[in-house]
MIMARVO-111968 format. One record per residue (C-alpha): x, y, z; residue number from 0; residue in three letters. Coordinates in steps of 0.001 Angstrom, whole numbers, plus 500000, padded with zeros to 6 digits. Each point is the difference from the previous one (the first is absolute). Layout:
X	Y	Z	NUM	ALA
...
This chain:
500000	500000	500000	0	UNK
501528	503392	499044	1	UNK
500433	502177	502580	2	UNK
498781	503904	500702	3	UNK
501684	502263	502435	4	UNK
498229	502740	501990	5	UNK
502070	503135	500448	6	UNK
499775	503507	500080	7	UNK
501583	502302	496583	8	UNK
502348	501923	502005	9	UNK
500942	496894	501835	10	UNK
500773	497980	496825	11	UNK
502092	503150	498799	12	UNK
502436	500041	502658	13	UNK
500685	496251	499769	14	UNK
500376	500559	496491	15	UNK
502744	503062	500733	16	UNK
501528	498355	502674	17	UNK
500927	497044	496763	18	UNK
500895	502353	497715	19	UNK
502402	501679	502785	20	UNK
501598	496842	500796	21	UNK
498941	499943	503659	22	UNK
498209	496825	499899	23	UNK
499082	497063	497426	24	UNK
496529	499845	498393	25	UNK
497958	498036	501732	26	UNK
498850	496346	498625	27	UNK
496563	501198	498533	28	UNK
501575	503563	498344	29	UNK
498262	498808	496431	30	UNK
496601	499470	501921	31	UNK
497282	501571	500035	32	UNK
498535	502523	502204	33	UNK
496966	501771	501026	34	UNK
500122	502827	502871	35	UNK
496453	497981	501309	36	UNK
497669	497439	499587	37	UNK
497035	502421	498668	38	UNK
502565	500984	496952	39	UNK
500526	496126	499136	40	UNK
496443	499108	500461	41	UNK
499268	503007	497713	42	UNK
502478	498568	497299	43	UNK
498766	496833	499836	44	UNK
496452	499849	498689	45	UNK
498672	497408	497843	46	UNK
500475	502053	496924	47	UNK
503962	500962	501274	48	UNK
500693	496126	500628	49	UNK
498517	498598	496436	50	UNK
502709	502710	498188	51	UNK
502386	498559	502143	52	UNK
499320	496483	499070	53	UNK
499818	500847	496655	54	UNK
503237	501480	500275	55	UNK
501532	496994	501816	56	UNK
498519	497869	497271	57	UNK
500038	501466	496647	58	UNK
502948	502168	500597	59	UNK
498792	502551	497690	60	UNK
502926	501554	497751	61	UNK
499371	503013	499178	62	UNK
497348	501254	502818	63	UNK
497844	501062	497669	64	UNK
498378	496793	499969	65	UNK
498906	499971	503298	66	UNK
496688	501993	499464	67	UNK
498979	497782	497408	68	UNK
500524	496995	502159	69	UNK
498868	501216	503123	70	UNK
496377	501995	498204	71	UNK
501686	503434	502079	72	UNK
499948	503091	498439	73	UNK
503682	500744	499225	74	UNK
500244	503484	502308	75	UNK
498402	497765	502819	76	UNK
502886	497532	499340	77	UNK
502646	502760	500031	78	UNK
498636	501581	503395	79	UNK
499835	496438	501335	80	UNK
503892	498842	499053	81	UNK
């Protein structure tokens, strides 16, 4: 199961400085994804967010453009949502 981390913007920043400066080593999950709460995730993820992503997972779509077609989204809906 892929994993989500909850953590503040301005937190996430300084870790990410603090890399860049040297002063410590990213941490394990650096690549990860993040949300600063749970309402932002739950937010992302409605039905209509999670089919795009499956079709993205699946089809692999090459170039984007495809993806309104596939997914029956209006193409500035798709845009907004990636």
């Amino acid at each position: 199961m892929t994993q989500h981390r909850i953590t503040s913007h301005s937190k996430l920043r300084d870790v990410m400085m603090a890399v860049a400066r040297g002063e410590q080593a990213a941490p394990p999950d650096a690549g990860g994804q993040s949300f600063e709460n749970v309402e932002a995730l739950v937010r992302l993820l409605t039905p209509e967010n999670r089919r795009l992503l499956a079709i993205i997972r699946d089809r692999k779509p090459r170039p984007i453009a495809e993806l309104p077609k596939w997914s029956g989204r209006a193409a500035p809906k798709v845009t907004r949502t990636l």
